[in-house]
C-alpha positions in Angstrom: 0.0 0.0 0.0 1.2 3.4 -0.8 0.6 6.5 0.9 1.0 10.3 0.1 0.5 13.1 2.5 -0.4 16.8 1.9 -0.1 18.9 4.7 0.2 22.9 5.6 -2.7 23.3 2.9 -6.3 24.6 2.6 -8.6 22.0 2.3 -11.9 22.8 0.4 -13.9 19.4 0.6 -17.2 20.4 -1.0 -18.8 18.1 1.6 -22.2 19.6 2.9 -21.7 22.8 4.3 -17.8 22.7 5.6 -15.6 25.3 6.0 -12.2 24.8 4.2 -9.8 23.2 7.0 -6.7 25.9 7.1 -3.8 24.3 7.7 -5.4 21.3 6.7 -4.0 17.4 5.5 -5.4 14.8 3.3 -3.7 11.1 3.8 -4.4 9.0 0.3 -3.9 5.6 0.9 -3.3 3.8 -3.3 -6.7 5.0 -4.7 -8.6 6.5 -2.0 -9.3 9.2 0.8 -7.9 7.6 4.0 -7.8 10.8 5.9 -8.8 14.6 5.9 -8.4 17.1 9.2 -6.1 19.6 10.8 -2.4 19.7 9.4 -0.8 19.0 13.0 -2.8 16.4 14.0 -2.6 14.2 10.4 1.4 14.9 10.1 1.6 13.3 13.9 -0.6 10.1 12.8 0.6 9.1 9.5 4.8 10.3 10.1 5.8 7.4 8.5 3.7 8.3 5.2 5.7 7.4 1.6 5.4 10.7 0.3 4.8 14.3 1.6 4.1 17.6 -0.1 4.4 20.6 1.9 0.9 22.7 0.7 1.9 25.9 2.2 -0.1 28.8 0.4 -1.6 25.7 -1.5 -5.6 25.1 -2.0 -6.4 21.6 -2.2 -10.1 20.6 -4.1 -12.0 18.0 -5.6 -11.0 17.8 -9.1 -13.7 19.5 -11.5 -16.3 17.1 -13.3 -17.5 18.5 -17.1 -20.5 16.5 -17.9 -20.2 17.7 -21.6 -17.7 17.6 -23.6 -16.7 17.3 -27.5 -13.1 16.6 -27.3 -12.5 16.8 -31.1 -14.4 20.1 -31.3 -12.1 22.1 -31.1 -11.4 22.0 -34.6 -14.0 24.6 -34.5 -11.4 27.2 -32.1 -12.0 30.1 -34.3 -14.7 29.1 -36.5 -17.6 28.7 -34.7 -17.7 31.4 -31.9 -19.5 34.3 -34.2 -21.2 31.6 -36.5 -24.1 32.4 -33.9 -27.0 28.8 -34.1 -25.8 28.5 -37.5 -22.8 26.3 -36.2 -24.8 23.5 -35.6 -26.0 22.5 -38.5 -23.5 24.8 -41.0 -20.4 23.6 -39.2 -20.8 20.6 -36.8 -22.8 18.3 -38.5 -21.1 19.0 -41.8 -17.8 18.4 -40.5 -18.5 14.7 -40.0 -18.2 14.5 -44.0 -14.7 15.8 -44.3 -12.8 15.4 -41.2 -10.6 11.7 -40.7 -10.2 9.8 -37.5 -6.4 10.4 -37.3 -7.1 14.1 -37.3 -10.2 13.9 -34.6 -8.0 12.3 -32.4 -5.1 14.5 -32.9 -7.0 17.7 -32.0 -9.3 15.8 -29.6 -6.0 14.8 -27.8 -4.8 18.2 -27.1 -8.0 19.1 -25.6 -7.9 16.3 -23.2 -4.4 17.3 -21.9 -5.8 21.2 -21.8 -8.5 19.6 -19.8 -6.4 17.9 -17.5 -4.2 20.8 -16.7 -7.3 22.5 -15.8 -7.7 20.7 -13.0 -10.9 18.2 -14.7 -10.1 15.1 -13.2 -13.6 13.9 -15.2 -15.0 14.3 -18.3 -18.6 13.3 -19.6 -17.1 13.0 -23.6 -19.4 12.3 -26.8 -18.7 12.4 -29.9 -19.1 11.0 -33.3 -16.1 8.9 -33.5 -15.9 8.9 -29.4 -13.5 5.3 -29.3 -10.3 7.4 -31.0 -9.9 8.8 -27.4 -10.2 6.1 -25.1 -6.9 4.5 -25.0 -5.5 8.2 -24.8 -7.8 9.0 -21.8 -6.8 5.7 -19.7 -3.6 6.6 -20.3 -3.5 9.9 -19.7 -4.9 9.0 -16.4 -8.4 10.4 -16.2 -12.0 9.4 -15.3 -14.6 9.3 -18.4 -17.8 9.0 -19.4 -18.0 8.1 -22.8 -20.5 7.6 -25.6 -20.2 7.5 -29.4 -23.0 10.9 -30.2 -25.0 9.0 -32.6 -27.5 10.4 -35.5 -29.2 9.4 -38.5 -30.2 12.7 -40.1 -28.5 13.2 -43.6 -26.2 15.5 -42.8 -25.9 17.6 -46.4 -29.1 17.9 -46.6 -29.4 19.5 -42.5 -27.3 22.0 -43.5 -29.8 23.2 -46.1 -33.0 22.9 -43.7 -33.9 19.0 -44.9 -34.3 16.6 -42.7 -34.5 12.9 -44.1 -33.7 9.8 -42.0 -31.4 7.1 -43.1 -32.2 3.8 -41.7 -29.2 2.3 -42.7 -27.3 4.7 -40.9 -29.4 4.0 -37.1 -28.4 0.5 -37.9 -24.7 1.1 -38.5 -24.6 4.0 -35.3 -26.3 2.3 -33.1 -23.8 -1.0 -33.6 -21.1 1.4 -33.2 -22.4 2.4 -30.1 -23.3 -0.8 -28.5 -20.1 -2.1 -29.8 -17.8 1.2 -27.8 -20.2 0.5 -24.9 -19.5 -3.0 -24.5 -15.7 -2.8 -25.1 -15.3 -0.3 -22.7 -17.9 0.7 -20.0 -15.8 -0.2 -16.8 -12.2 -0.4 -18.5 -9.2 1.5 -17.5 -10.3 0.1 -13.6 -13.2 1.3 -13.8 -12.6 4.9 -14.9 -14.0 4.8 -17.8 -17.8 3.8 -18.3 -20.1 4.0 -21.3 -23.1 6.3 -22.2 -25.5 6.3 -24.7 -26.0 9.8 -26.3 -27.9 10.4 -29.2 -27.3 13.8 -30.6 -30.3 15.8 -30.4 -33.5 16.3 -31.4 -33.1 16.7 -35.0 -30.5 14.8 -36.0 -32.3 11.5 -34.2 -35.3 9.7 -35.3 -37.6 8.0 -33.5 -36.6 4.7 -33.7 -32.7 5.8 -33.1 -34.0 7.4 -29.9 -35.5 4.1 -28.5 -32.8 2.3 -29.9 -31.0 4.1 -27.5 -33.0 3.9 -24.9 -33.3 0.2 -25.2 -29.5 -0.8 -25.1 -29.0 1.7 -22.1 -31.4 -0.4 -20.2 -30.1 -3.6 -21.8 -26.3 -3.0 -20.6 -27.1 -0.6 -17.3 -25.5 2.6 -19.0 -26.6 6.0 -18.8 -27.5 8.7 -21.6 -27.2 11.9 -22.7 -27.7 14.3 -25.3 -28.2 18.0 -26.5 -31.6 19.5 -25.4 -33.1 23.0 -25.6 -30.2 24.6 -27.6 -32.3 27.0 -30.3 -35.3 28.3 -31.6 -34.3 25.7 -34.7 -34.7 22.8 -32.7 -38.3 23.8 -31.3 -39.8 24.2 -35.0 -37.9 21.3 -37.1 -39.2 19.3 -33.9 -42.6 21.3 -34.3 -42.9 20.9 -38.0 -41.5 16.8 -37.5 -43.8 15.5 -34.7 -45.9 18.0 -33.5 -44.3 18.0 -30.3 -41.9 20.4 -28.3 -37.8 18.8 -28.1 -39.1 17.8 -24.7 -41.8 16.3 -24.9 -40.3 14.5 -27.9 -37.3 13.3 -26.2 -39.6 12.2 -23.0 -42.2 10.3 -25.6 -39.0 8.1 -26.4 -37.5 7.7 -23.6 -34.5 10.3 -23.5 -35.9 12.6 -20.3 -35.8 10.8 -17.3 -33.3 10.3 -14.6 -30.7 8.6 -15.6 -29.9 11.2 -18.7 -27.9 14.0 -18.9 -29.8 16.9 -20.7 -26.6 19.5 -22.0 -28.1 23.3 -22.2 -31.7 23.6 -21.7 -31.8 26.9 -22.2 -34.5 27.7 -25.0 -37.8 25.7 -23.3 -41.1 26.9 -23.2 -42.9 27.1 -19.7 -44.7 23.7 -19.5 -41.2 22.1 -20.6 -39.6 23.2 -17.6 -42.0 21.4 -15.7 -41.6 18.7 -17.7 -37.8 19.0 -17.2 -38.5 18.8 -13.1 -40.8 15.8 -12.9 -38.4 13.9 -15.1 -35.7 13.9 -12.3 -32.9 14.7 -15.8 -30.0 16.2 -14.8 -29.3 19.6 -16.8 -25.2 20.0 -18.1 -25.5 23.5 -17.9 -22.5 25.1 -20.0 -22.8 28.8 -19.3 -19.8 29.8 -21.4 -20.7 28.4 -24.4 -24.0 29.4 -24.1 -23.4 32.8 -23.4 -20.8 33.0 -26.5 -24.5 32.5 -28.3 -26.3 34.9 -26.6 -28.4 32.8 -24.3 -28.8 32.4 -20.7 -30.2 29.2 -18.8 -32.1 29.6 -16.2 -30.6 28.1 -13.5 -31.6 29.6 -10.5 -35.3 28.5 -11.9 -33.8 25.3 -12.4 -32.5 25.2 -8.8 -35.7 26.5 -7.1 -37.7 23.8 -9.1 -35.4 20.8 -7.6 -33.6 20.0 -10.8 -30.6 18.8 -10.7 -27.2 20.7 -12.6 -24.1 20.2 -13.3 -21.7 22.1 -15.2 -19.8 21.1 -18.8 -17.1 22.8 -21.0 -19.0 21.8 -24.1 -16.3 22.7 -26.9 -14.0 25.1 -28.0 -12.4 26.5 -24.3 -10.4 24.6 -21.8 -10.0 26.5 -18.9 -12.8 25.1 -16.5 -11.9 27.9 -14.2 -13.9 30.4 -16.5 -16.7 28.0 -16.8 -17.3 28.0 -13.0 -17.0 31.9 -13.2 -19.3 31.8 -16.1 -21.9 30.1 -14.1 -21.8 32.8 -11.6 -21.9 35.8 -13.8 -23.9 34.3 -16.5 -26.8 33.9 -12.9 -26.5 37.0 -11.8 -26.9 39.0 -15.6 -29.9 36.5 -15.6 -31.7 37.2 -12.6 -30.5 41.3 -12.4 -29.0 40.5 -8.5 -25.3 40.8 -7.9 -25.6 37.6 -5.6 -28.1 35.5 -7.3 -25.2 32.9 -7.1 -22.6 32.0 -4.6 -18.9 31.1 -5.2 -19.3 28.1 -2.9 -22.8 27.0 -5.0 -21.0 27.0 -8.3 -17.9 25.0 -6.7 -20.1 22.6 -5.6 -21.6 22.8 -8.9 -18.6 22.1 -10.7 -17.8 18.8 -8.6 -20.9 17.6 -6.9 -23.1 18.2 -9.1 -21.3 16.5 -12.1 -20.4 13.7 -9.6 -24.3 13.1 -9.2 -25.2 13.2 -13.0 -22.9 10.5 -13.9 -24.0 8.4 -10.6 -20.6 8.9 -8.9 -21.2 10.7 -6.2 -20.2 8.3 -3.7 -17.6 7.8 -5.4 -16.0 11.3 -6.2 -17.0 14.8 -6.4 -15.9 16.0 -2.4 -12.6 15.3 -0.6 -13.9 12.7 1.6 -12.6 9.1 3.6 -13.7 6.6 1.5 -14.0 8.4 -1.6 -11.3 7.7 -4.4 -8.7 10.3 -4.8 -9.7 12.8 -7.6 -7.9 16.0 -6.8 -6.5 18.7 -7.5 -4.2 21.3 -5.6 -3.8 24.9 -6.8 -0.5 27.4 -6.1 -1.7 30.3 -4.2 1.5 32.1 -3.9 1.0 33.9 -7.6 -0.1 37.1 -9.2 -4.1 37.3 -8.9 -4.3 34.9 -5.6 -3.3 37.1 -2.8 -4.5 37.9 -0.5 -6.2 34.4 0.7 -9.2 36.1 2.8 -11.4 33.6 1.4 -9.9 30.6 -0.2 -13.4 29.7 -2.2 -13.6 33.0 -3.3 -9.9 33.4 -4.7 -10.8 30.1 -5.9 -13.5 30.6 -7.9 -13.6 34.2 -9.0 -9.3 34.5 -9.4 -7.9 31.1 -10.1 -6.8 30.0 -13.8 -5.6 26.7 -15.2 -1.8 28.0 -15.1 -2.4 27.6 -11.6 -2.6 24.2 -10.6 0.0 22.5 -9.8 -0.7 19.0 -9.5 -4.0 16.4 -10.1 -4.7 13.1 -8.5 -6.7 11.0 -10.5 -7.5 7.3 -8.9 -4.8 8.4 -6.3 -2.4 8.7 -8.5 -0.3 11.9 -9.9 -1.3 12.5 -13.1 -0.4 16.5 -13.4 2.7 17.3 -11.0 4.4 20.8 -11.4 2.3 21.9 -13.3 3.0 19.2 -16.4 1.4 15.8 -17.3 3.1 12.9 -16.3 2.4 10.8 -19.3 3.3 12.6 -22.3 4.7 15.6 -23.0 1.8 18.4 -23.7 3.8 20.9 -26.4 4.2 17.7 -28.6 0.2 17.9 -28.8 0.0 21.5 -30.3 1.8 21.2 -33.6 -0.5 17.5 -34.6 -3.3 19.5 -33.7 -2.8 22.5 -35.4 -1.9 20.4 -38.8 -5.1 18.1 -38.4 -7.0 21.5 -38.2 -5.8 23.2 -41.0 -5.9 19.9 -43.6 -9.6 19.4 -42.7 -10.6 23.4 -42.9 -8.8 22.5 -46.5 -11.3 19.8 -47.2 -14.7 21.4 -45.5 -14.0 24.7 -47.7 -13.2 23.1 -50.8 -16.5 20.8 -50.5 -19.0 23.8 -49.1 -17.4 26.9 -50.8 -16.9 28.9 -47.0 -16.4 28.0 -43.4 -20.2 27.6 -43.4 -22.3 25.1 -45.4 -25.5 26.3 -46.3 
């Protein structure tokens, strides 16, 4: 058994209502939590630990959860933030006709180590070709939900407002998922498990949906998917079936509480109680969102019962800003400069994702028992002094150059500041290649950087 010891830190656990422990000590026995109290009283119980990092003017916290995630999306950094809606179906859906595995998973790769270094010791990842990152992520060292982002809309003919249904292609997505699901949910010891996530809305037919819906229950996985992302969602799905994207997705079987609804925030008022009886956890991604001008309503969301989380989404990497984005993004929405406290978007940003993807008696809060997922931040920089309030600093000052090392599973996975496993700058240049070949391609086949 091995042992590491972190003493002389601040210890924000996220568990309930406790106050950070300052000087505080966390004992990590192989994968899990062994220990958490007061500095003096650890360092004289566990002397004989294997390892022991000093934390002075160190912050020690759960490691973020992002429960949505498109690690190969970032092939859209710089193309899609002022395409407005029109990304969807001009830019995302299209891109699934030009762009190769090889260069998915070399941008998709650099995103993951961004992610990392951002202190996200768990991702909830789907995507079209989802498998290309797996053996990256259980090496890497990180915890995973992952489902292959199925669809079976003709993807040309989206981007001109056509929406025709292949059933050839449900047959072959749905095998692709079932086969990722099966090959992987519970690999990598168990840090990786397997979703089922369908799309959204448009892009999914009915029978896809309850395909969907039927292997989750078939293999005991989860699912999610994109919900209440624009006003073209509510009238394709108006025009389709005659139904709201809500009450569509509940009428087969995607809105209930083992999915994972990312956005939610275009929804007319009977679908928010719709959203609340369903007991659907809402990804919200306020960053993203607000990029496009929207606004979820969270603190409705919250009053109602329903359960959030937060999610990166695509494009940024720094988790830091999402969890400020959540608090700003509250307050614009509701007109109150404290609509939204630091400590309720922390807990947000661990808890919360923790309890969409059923972990969260497993990780999420820096408590005995509870596997090691951590991260510990360098207070003694620009930006982070004066520590009056370590949750504050944390939340409203801290950045991903900041963090100095992540536990994943117990085990050091960032440490000064770099991954362990692979060198990080030798992601950039694969990245930035694989980006400019396929922009190459998606031009060349739709005559701009949009395909109309």
């Amino acid at each position: 058994m091995s042992t590491l010891l972190i003493k002389n830190a601040t210890v924000i656990t996220v568990a309930g209502d406790a106050l950070p422990i300052t000087p505080g000590a966390i004992l990590i026995e192989d994968q899990h939590i062994a220990a958490v109290g007061h500095s003096e009283e650890l360092v004289k119980r566990y002397s004989n630990a294997d390892r022991v990092i000093d934390g002075g003017r160190k912050v020690v916290a759960p490691g973020f959860i992002s429960t949505h995630n498109h690690l190969g999306y970032t092939v859209f950094r710089g193309r899609a933030e002022e395409a407005g809606l029109e990304c969807v179906t001009g830019q995302y859906m299209p891109m699934n006709t030009v762009i190769t595995r090889e260069e998915r998973r070399a941008i998709g790769s650099l995103t993951c180590a961004e992610l990392l270094k951002s202190g996200v010791t768990t991702i909830m990842e789907m995507e079209e070709d989802v498998e290309v990152y797996a053996e990256l992520i259980d090496a890497i060292g990180m915890r995973a939900g992952m489902g292959v982002m199925t669809f079976d809309v003709d993807p040309d003919g989206m981007a001109r407002g056509e929406y025709t249904y292949d059933d050839q292609r449900r047959i072959e997505q749905l095998a692709q998922a079932t086969e990722f699901a099966e090959r992987w949910h519970g690999r990598a010891n168990g840090r990786i498990q397997a979703l089922m996530t369908p799309n959204m809305t448009v892009t999914s037919s009915p029978e896809l949906l309850r395909g969907c819906r039927t292997t989750a229950d078939r293999l005991g996985l989860r699912l999610s998917t994109h919900l209440g992302w624009g006003p073209e969602e509510a009238a394709v799905t108006r025009r389709l079936y005659g139904q709201s994207p809500f009450e569509y997705m509940q009428c087969n079987g995607l809105l209930a509480d083992d999915v994972i609804a990312a956005h939610c925030y275009l929804l007319e008022e009977h679908d928010k109680s719709l959203l609340a009886d369903s007991g659907a956890h809402v990804a919200h991604c306020p960053l993203m969102n607000s990029v496009r001008g929207h606004i979820a309503p969270i603190l409705e969301y919250r009053s109602r019962g329903i359960p959030l989380s937060l999610g990166v989404d695509n494009m940024f990497s720094d988790y830091f800003e999402v969890v400020r984005a959540c608090v700003t993004m509250a307050r614009i929405k509701a007109n109150d400069p404290l609509a939204l406290l630091a400590y309720e978007a922390l807990e947000l940003a661990t808890m919360g994702g923790a309890r969409a993807l059923g972990l969260d008696s497993v990780v999420g809060s820096i408590e005995p028992g509870k596997r090691a997922d951590i991260m510990v931040v360098d207070f003694n920089r620009f930006g982070l002094q004066p520590m009056l309030d370590p949750v504050q600093n944390l939340v409203y000052h801290a950045r991903r150059d900041d963090v100095v090392m992540v536990l994943v599973d117990g085990e050091v996975v960032v440490d000064s500041g770099q991954i362990c496993s692979l060198d990080a700058q030798q992601l950039i240049d694969p990245a930035a290649m694989a980006a400019a070949s396929v922009w190459d391609r998606f031009v060349t086949k739709y005559g701009d950087t949009i395909a109309r």
